[in-house]
N, C-alpha and C positions, 0 to 999 in steps of 0.2 A: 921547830919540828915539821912544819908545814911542807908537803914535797907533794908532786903531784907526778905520777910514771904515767904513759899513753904504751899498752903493746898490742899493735897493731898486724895486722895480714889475713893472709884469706881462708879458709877453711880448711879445718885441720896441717895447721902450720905448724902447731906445738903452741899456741896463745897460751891457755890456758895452765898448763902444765908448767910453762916457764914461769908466768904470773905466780903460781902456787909457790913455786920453789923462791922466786925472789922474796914472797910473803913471807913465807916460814924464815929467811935468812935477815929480815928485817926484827920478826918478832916470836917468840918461843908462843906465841895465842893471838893470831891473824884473826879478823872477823872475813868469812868470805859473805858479801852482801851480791845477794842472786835476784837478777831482775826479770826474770823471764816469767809468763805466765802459763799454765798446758795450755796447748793449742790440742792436744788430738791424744791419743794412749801412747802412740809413739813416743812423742814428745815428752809425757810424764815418767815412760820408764827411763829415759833418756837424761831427765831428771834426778831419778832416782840413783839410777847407775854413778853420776857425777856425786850426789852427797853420800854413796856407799864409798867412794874412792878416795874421797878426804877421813884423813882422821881426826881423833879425840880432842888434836890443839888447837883446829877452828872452832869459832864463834858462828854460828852459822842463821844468816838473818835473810829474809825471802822479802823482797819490796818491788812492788811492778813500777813504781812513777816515782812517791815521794820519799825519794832520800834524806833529805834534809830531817825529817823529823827525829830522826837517829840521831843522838850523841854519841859522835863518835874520838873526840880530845883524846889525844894520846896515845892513838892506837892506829894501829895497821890496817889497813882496808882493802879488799880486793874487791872489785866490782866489777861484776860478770856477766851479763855483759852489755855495752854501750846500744848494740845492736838491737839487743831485746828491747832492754830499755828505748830506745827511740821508737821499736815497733809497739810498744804501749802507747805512747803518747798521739803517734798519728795514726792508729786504729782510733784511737777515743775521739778526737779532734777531726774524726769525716776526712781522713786524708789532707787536711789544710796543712801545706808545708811551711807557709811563714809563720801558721800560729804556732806548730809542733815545736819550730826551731827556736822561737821566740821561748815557749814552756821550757825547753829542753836548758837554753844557755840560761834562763833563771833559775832554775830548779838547780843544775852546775854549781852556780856563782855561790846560791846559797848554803848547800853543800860542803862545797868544798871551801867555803869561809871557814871550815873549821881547824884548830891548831892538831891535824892528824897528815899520816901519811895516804895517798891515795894510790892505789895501779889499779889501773882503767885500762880495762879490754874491751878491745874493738874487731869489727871488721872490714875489710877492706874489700867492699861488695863492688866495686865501679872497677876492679882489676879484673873480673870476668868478662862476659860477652854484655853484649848490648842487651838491655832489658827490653822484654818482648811485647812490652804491656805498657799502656799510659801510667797506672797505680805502681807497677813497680818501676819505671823510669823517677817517677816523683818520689818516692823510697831511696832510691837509690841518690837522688839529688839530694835530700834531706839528710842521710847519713854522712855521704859526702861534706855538706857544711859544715854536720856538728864534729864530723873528725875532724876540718880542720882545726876550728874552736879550740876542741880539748887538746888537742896540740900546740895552740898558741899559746895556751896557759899552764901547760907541759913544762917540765926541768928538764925529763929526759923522753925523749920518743924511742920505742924498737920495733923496728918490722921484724917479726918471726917469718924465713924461709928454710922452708923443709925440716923445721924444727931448730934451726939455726936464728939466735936473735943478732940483728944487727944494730947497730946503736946508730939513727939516724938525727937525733938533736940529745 
């Protein structure tokens, strides 16, 4: 049962929405697992709005870093998203990219050793402009890696454009 989906592109592509609809078509009670933490009121209602727009058949579970402690065997997982999650780890970690990167593909590995299916959302931050800032150049470098990572270890990849998924592996 073990599969692993990467859907990737850049803000507001349709990520999310496609992820949901591929979950529901995988399982009649998807867990959606949301990594994000409030940064600000915006951000919470922002929050709020996305788990008023899911309905009653998710599973709905909030983890900023550690995945892995979740049993997830059997089950459908949508994990939302890669981006947060990575901004967890290198806020905590003083902006240090090889150690984020290093947390990031072990915390993955360990993860996703489980016999469930996974779709993993991402973004594709390095397809904008040049980042204006040393901290967000190294953000943007570190995202960069771990997307390719989760794509190597990917079955299937899809860049969402314009709300169009394209099937890239």
């Amino acid at each position: 049962m073990k599969k692993i989906i990467l859907i990737t592109g850049g803000q507001r592509s349709g990520k999310s929405s496609y992820a949901e609809k591929l979950a529901l078509s995988l399982s009649p009670n998807p867990v959606y697992l949301a990594t994000s933490r409030v940064w600000d009121e915006e951000h919470r209602m922002r929050i709020e709005r996305h788990k008023a727009n899911r309905g009653n058949e998710w599973v709905n579970i909030e983890e900023e870093k550690e995945l892995s402690k979740h049993n997830f065997a059997g089950h459908v997982v949508l994990i939302d998203c890669v981006t947060l999650w990575a901004t967890n780890f290198f806020f905590d970690l003083q902006s240090d990219v090889e150690q984020s990167l290093a947390s990031l593909k072990s915390e993955f590995d360990s993860f996703t050793g489980q016999d469930a299916q996974f779709i993993f959302v991402t973004n594709e931050i390095g397809m904008g402009e040049m980042p204006q800032n040393e901290l967000q150049r190294k953000f943007a470098g570190l995202q960069g890696w771990f997307n390719q990572y989760v794509a190597s270890k990917a079955g299937e990849v899809y860049l969402m454009v314009s709300g169009i998924p394209v099937r890239i592996k």
